[in-house]
N, CA, C and O atoms as CSV, one atom per row, in Angstrom:
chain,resi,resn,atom,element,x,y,z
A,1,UNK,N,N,-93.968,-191.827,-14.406
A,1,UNK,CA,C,-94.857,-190.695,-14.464
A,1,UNK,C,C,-95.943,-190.999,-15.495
A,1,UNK,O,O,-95.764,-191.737,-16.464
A,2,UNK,N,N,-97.046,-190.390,-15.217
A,2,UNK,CA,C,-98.233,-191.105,-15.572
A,2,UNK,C,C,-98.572,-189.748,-16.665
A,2,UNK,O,O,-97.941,-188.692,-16.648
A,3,UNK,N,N,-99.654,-190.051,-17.542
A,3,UNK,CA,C,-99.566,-187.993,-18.749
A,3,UNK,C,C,-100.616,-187.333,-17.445
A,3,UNK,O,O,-100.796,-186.117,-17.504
A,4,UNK,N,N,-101.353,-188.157,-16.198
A,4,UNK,CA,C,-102.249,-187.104,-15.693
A,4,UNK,C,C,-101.072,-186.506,-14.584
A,4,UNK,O,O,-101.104,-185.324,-14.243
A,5,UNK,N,N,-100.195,-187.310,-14.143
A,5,UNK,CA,C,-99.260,-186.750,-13.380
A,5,UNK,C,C,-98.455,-185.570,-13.852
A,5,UNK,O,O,-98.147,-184.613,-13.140
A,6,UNK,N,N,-98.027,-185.787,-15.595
A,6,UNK,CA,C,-97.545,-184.693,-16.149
A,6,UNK,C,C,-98.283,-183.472,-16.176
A,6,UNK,O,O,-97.970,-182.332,-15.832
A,7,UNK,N,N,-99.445,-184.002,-16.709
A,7,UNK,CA,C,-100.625,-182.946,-16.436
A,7,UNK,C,C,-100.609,-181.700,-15.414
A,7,UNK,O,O,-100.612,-180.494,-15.661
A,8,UNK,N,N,-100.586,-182.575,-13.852
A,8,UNK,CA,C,-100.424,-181.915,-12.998
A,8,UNK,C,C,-98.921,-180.797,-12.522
A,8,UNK,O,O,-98.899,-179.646,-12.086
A,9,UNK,N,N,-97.996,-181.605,-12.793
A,9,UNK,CA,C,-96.356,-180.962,-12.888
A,9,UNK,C,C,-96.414,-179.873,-13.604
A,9,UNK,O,O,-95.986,-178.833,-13.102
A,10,UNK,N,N,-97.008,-179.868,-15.059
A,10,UNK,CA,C,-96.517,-178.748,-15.970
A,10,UNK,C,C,-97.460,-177.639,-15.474
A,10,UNK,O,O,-97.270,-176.528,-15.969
A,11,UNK,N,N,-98.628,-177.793,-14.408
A,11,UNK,CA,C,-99.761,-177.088,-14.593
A,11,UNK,C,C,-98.838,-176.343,-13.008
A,11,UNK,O,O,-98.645,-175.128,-12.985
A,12,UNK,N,N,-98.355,-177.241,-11.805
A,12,UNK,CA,C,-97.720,-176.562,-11.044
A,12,UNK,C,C,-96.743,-175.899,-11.097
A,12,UNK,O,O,-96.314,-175.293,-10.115
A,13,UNK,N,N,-96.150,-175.874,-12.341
A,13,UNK,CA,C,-94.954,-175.247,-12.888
A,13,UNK,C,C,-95.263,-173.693,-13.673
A,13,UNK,O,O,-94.634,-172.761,-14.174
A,14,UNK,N,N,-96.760,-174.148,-13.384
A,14,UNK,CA,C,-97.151,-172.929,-14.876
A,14,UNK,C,C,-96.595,-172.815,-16.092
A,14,UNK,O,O,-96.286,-171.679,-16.450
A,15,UNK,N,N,-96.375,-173.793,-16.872
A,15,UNK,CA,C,-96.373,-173.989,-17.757
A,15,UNK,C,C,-97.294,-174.979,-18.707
A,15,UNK,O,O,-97.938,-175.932,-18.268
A,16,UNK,N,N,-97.235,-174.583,-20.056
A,16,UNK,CA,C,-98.483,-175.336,-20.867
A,16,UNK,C,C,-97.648,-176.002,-21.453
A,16,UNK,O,O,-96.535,-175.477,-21.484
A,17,UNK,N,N,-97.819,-177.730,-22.323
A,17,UNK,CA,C,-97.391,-178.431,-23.060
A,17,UNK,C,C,-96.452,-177.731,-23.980
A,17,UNK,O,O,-95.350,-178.267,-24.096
A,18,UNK,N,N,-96.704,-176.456,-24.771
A,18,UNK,CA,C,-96.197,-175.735,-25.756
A,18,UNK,C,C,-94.794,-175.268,-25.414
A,18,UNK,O,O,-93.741,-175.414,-26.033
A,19,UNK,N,N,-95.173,-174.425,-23.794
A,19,UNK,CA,C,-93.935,-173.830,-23.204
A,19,UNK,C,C,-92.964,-174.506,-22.583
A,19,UNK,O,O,-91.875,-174.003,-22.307
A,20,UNK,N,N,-93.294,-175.693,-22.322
A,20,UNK,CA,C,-92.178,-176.808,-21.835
A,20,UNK,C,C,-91.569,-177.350,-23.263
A,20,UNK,O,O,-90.344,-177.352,-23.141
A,21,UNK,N,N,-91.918,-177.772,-24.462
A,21,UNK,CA,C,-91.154,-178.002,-25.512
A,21,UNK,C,C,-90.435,-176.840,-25.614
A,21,UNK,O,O,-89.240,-176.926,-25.331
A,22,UNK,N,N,-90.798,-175.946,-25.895
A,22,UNK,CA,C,-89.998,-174.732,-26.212
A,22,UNK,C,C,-88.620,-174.895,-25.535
A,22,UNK,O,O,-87.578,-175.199,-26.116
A,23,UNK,N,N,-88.799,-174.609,-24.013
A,23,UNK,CA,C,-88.057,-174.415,-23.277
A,23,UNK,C,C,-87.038,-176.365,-23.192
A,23,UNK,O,O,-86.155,-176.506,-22.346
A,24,UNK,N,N,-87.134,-176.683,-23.450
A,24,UNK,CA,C,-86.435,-178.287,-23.336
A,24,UNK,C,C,-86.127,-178.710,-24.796
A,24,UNK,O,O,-85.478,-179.746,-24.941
A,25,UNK,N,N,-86.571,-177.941,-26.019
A,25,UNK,CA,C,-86.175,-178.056,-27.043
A,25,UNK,C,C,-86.604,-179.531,-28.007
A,25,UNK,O,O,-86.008,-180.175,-28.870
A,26,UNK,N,N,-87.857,-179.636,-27.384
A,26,UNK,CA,C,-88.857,-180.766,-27.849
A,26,UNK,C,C,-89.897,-180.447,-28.938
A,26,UNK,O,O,-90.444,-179.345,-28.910
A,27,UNK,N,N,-90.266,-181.525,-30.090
A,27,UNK,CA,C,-91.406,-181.288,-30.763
A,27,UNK,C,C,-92.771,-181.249,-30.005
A,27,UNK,O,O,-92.810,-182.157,-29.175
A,28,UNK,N,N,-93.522,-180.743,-30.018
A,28,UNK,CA,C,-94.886,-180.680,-29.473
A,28,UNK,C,C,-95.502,-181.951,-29.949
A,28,UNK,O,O,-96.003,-182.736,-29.144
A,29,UNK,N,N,-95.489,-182.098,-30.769
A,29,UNK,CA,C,-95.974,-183.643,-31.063
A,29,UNK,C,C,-95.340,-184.799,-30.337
A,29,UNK,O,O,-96.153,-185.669,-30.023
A,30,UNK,N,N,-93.888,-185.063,-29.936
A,30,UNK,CA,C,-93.608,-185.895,-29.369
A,30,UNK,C,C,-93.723,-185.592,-28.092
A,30,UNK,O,O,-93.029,-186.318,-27.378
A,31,UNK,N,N,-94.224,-184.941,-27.639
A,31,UNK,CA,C,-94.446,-184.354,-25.843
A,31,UNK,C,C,-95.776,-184.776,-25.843
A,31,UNK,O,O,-96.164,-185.456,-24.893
A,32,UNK,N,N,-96.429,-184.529,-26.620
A,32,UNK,CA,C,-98.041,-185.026,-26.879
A,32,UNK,C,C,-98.180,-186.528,-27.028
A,32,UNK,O,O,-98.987,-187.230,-26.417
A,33,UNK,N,N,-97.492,-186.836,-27.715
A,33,UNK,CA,C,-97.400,-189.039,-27.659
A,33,UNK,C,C,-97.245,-189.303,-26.465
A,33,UNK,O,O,-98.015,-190.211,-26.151
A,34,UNK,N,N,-96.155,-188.700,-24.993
A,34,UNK,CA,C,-95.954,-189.193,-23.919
A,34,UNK,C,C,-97.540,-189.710,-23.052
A,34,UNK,O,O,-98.614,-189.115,-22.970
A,35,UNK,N,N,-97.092,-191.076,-22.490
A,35,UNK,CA,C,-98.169,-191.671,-22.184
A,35,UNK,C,C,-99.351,-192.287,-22.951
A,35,UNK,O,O,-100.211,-192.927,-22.345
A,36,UNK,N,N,-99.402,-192.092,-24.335
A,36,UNK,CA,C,-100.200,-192.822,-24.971
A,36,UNK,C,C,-99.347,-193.757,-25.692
A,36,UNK,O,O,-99.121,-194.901,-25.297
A,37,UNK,N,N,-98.942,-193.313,-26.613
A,37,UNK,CA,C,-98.173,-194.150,-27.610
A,37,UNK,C,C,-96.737,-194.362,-27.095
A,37,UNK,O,O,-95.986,-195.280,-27.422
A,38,UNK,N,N,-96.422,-193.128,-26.035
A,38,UNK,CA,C,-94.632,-193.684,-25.563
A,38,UNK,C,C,-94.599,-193.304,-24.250
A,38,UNK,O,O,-95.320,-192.460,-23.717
A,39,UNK,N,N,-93.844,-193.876,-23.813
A,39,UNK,CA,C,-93.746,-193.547,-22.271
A,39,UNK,C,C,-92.837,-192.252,-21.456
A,39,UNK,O,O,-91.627,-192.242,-21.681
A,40,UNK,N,N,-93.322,-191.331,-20.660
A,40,UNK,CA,C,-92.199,-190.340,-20.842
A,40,UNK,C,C,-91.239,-190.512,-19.933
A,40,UNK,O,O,-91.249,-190.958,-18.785
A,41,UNK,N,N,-90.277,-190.018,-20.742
A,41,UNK,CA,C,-88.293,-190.231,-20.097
A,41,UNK,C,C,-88.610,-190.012,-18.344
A,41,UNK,O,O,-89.657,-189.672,-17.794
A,42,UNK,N,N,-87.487,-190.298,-17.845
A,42,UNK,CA,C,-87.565,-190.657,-16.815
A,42,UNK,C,C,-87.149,-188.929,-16.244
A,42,UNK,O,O,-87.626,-188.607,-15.156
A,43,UNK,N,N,-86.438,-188.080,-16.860
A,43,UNK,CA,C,-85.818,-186.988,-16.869
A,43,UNK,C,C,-87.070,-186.376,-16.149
A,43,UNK,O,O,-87.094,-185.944,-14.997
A,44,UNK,N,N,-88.388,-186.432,-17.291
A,44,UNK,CA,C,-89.181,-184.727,-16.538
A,44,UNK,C,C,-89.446,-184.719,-15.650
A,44,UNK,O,O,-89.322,-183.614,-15.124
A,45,UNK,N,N,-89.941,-185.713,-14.851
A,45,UNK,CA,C,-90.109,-185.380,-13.633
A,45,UNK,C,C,-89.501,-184.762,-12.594
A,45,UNK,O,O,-90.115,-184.066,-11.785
A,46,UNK,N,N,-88.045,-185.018,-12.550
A,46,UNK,CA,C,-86.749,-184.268,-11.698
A,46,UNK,C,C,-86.713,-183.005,-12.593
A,46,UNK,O,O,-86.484,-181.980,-11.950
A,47,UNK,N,N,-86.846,-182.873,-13.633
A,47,UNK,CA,C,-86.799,-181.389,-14.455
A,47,UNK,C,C,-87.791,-180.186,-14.002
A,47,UNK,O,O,-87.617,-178.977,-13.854
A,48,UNK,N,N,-89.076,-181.180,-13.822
A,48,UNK,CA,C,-89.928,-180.079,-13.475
A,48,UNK,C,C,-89.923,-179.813,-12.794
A,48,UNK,O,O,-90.031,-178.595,-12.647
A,49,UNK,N,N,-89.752,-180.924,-11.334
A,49,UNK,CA,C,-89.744,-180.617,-10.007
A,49,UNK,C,C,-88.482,-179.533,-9.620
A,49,UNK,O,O,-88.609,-178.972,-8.532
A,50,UNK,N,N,-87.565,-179.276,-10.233
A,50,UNK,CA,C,-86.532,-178.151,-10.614
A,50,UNK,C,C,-86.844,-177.186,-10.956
A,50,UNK,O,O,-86.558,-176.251,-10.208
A,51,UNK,N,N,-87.446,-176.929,-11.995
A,51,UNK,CA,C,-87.964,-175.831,-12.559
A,51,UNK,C,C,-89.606,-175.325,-11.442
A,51,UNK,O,O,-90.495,-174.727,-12.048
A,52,UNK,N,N,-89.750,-175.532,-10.407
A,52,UNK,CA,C,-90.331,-175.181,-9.748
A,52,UNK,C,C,-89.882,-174.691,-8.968
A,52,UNK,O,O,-90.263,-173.539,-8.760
A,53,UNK,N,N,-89.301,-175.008,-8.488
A,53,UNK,CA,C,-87.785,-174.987,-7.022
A,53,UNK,C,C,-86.968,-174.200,-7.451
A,53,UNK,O,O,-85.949,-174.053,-6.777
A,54,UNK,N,N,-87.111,-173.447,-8.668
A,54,UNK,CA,C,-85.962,-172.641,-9.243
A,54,UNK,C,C,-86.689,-171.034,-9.235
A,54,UNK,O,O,-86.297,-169.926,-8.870
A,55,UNK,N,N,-88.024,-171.600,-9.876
A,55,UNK,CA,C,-89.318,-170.229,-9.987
A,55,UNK,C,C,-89.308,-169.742,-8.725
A,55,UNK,O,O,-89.302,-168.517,-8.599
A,56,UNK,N,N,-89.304,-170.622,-7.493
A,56,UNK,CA,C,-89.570,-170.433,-6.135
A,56,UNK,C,C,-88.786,-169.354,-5.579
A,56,UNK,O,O,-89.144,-168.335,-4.988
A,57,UNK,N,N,-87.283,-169.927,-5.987
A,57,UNK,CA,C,-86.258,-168.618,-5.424
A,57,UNK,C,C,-85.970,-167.877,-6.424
A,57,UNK,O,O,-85.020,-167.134,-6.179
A,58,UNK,N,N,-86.402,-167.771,-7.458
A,58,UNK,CA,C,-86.013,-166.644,-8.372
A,58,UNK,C,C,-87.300,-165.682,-7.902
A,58,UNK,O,O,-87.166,-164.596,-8.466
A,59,UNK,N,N,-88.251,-165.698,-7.240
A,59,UNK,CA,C,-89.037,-165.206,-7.054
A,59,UNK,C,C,-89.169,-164.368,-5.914
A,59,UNK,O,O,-89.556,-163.203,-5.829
A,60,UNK,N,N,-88.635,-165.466,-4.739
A,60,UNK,CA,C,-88.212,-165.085,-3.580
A,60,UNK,C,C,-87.407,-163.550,-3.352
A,60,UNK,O,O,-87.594,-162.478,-2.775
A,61,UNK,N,N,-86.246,-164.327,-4.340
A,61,UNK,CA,C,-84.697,-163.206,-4.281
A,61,UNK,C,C,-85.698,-161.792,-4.839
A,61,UNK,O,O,-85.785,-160.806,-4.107
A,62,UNK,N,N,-86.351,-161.833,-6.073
A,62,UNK,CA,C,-86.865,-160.723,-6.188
A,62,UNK,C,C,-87.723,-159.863,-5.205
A,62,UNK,O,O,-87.511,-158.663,-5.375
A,63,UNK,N,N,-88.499,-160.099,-4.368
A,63,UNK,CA,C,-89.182,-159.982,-3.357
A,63,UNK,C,C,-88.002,-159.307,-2.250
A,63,UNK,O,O,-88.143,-158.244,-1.645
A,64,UNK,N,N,-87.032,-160.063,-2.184
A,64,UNK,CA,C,-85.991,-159.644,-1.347
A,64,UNK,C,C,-85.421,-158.190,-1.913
A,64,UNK,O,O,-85.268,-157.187,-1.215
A,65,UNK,N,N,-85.118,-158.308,-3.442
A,65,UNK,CA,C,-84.534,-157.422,-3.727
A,65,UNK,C,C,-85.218,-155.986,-4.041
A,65,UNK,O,O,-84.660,-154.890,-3.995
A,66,UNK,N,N,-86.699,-156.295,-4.403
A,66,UNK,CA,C,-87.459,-155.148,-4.587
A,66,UNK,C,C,-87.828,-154.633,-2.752
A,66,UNK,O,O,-88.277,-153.489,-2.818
A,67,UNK,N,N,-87.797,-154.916,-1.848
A,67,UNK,CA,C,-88.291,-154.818,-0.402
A,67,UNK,C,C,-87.422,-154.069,0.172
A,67,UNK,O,O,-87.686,-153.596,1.277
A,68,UNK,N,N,-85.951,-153.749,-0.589
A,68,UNK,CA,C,-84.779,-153.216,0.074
A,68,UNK,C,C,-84.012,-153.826,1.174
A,68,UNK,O,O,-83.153,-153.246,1.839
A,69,UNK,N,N,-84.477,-155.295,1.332
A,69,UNK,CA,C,-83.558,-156.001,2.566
A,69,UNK,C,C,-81.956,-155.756,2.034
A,69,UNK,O,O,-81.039,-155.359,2.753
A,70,UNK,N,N,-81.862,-156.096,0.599
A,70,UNK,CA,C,-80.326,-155.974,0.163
A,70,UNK,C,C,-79.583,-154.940,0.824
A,70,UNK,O,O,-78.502,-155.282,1.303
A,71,UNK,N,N,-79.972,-153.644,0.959
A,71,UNK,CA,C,-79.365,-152.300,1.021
A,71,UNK,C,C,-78.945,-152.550,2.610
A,71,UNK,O,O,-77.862,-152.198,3.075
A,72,UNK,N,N,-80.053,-153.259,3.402
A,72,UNK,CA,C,-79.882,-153.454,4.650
A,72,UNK,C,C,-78.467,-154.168,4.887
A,72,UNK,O,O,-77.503,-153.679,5.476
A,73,UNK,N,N,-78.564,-155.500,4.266
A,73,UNK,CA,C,-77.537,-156.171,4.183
A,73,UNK,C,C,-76.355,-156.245,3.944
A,73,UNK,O,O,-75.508,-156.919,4.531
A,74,UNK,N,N,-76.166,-155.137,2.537
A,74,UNK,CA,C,-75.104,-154.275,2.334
A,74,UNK,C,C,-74.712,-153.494,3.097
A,74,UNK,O,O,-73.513,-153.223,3.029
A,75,UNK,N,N,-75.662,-152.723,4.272
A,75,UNK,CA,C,-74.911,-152.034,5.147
A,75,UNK,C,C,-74.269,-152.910,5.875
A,75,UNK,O,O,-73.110,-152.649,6.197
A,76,UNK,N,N,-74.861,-154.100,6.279
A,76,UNK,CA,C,-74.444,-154.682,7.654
A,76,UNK,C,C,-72.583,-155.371,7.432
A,76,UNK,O,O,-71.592,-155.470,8.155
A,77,UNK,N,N,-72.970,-155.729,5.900
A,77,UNK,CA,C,-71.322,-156.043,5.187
A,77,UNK,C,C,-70.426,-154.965,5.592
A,77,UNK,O,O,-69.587,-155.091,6.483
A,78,UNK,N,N,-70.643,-153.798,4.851
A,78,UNK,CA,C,-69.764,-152.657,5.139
A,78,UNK,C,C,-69.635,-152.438,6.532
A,78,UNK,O,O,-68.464,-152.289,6.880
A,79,UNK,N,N,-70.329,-152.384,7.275
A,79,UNK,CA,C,-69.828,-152.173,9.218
A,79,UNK,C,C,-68.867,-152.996,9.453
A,79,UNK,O,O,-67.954,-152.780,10.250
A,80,UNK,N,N,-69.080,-154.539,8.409
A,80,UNK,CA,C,-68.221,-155.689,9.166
A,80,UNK,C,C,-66.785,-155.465,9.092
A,80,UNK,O,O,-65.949,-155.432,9.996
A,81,UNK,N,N,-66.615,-155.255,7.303
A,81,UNK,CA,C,-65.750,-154.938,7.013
A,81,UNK,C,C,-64.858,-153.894,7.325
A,81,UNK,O,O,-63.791,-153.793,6.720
């Protein structure tokens, strides 16, 4: 992973340099060396691409759950049962 590739990941993730240390428990300064002075771990890339894929259905389910499909669904349980 290249820092413009990171660039792009953290920016599709919506997240800024700041909020990905936070959240991964990194110095901002050493997230900031990646690609110049050090090369970054092989990890973020599968991390972020996760943490996208995670936003996706946490987002989803909400959509589901604010729309009232649940209640639907819950009925259809209870008939089964």
């Amino acid at each position: 992973m290249t820092k413009d590739e990171l660039k792009k990941q953290l920016k599709k993730a919506g997240l800024s340099k700041k909020e990905f240390c936070e959240i991964v428990g990194l110095s901002y300064q050493s997230v900031n060396n990646w690609g110049s002075s050090k090369n970054i771990p092989h990890w973020v890339d599968s991390w972020l691409e996760l943490y996208v894929e995670s936003k996706f259905y946490r987002e989803l389910k909400n959509k589901i759950v604010n729309s009232g499909l649940c209640r639907e669904f819950e009925r259809l349980d209870e008939s089964v049962n």
